[in-house]
C-alpha positions as CSV (number, residue, x, y, z in Angstrom):
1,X,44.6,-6.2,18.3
2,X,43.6,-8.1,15.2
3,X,41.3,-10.4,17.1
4,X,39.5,-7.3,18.3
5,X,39.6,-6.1,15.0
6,X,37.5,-9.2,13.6
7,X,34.8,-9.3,16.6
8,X,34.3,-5.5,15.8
9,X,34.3,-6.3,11.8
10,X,31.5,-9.7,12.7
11,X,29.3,-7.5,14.6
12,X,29.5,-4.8,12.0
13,X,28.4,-7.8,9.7
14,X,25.9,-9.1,12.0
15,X,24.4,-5.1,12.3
16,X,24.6,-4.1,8.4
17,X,22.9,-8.1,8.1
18,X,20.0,-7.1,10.7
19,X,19.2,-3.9,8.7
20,X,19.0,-5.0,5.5
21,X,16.6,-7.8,6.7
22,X,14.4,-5.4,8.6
23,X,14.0,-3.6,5.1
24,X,13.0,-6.5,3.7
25,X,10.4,-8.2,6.1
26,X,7.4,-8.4,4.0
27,X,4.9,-5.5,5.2
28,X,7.6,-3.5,7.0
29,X,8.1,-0.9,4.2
30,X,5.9,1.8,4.7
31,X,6.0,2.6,0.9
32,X,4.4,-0.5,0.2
33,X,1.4,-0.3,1.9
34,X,-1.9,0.9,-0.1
35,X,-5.0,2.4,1.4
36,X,-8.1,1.2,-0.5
37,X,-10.9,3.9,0.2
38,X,-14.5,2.5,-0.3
39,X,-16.9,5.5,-1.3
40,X,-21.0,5.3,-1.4
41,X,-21.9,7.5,-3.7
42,X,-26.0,8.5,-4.3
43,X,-26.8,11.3,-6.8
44,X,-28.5,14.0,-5.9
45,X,-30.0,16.7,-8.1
46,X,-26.8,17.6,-9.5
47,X,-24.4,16.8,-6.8
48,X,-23.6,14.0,-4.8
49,X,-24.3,12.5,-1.1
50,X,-21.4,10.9,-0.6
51,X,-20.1,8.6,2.6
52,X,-16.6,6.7,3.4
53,X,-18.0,3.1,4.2
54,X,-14.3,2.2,5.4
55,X,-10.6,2.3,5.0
56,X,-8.6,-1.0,4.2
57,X,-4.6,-0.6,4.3
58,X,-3.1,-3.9,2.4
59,X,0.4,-5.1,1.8
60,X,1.0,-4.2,-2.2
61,X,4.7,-5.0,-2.9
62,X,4.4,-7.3,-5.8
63,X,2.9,-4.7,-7.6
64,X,4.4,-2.2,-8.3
65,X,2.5,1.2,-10.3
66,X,4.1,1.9,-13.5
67,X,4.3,5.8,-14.1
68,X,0.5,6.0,-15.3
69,X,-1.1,9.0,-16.4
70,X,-4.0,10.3,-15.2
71,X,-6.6,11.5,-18.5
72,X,-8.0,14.6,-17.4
73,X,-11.2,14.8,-16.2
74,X,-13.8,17.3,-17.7
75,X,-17.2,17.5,-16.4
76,X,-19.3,14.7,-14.9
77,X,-15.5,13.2,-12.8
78,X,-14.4,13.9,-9.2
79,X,-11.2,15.1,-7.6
80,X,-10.4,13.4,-4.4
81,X,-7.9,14.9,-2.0
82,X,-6.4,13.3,0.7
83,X,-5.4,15.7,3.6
84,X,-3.5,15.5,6.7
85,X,-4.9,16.9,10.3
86,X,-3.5,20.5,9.0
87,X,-5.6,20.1,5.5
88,X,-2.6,20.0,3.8
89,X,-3.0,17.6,0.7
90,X,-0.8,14.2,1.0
91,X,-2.5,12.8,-2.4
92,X,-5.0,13.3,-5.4
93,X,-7.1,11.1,-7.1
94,X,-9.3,11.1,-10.2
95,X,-12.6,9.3,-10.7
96,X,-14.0,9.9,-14.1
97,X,-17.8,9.6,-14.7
98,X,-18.2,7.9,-10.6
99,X,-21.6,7.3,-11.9
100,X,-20.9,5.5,-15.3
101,X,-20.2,1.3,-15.5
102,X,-19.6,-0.6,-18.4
103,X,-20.6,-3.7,-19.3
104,X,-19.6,-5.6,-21.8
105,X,-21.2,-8.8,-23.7
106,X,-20.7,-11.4,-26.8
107,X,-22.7,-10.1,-29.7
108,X,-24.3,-12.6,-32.2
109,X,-21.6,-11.9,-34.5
110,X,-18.8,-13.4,-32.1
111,X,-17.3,-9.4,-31.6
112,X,-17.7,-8.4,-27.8
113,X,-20.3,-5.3,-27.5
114,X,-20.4,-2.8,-25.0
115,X,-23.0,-0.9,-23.1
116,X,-22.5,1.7,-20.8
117,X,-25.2,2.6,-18.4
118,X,-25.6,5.1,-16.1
119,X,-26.2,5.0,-12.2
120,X,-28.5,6.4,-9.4
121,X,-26.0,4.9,-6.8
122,X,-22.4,3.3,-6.7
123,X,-19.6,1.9,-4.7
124,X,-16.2,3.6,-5.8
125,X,-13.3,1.8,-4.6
126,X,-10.0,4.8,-4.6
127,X,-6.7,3.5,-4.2
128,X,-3.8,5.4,-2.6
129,X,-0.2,5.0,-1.2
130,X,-1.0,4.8,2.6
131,X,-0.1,7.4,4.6
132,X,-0.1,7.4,8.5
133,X,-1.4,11.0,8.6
134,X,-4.2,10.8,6.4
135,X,-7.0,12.4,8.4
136,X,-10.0,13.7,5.6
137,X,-10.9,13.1,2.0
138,X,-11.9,16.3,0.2
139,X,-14.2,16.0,-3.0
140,X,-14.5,18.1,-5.8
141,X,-16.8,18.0,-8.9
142,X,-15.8,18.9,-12.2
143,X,-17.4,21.3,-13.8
144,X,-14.2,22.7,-17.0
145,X,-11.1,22.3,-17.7
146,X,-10.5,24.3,-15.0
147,X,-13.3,25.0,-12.4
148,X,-14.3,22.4,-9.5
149,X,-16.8,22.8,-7.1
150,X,-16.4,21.7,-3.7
151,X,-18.7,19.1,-2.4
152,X,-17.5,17.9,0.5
153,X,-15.0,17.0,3.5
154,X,-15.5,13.9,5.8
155,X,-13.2,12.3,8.0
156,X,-12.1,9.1,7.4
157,X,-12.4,6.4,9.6
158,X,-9.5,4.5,11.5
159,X,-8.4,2.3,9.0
160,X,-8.7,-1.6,9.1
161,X,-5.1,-3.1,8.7
C-alpha cells in the first residue's frame, strides 16, 4: 500500500510540475500578449479618413503596465473601441490630438525647446491587451466633455503573430 501511495504522490508531483511549467513557457499566457494596432490617419475637412494598415500581436511579459491613468480627452482626441463579432466593446483607447507631434531641440542657451506642429497625415500606433475575439475598431471624435461623434467602424485585419 505505501509503495502505491508514493507512485500516486510522484505522479501528482510530476502533474502539479507539468502545469506550473505550461504557465510559465514564455508566450503561453494569454494575458501577456499585446496587440499593436497601426492606424493611417488623413484629415479631412473636419473629420478623419482613417484605415487599419495592420495588426501585430507581440509577446509583452517583461513589461508590465502600471495602473496609468488615462487624461481625458476634450476636443481635437479620438476614442477607440475595440469590439467583438457581437459589437460588444472588449477595450478603449484614447488618442489625444492624433494629429499633433512634438519635437523637441537644444536651444542656444543649452535648455531643450519644444515645438509642436500640426499634421495633414499620421501613423498612430494603439496598443492593447490582445484578445482572440477582437473583430472591429470603432472611432469616435471628441467634440466636449461629453459628446463624441461617430466616425467610423472597420474590421480589422487577421493579425500577424
Amino acid at each position: 500500500m505505501r509503495t502505491m501511495a508514493k507512485i500516486l504522490f510522484a505522479g501528482l508531483c510530476c502533474l502539479m510540475a507539468n502545469l506550473v511549467n505550461g504557465q510559465t513557457t514564455p508566450g503561453s499566457n494569454l494575458s501577456s500578449k499585446v496587440a499593436l494596432i497601426h492606424l493611417q490617419i488623413k484629415r479631412q475637412g473636419d473629420g478623419y479618413n482613417i484605415t487599419v494598415r495592420d495588426v501585430t500581436i507581440i509577446n509583452d511579459e517583461k513589461k508590465r503596465q502600471v495602473g496609468e491613468k488615462e487624461s481625458p480627452v476634450y476636443n481635437s482626441g479620438l476614442v477607440c473601441y475595440i469590439l467583438d463579432k457581437g459589437n460588444a466593446i472588449v477595450d478603449s483607447i484614447s488618442i489625444a490630438e492624433p494629429m499633433v507631434t512634438r519635437y523637441e531641440y537644444p536651444r542656444d542657451d543649452g535648455t531643450i525647446g519644444s515645438k509642436e506642429v500640426e499634421l495633414d497625415e499620421k501613423e498612430v500606433v494603439i496598443r492593447t491587451m490582445y484578445n482572440p475575439g477582437m473583430e472591429y475598431l470603432r472611432i469616435l471624435k471628441v467634440t466636449g466633455k461629453t459628446k463624441r461623434q461617430s466616425l467610423t467602424t472597420l474590421k480589422l485585419p487577421t493579425p500577424k503573430m
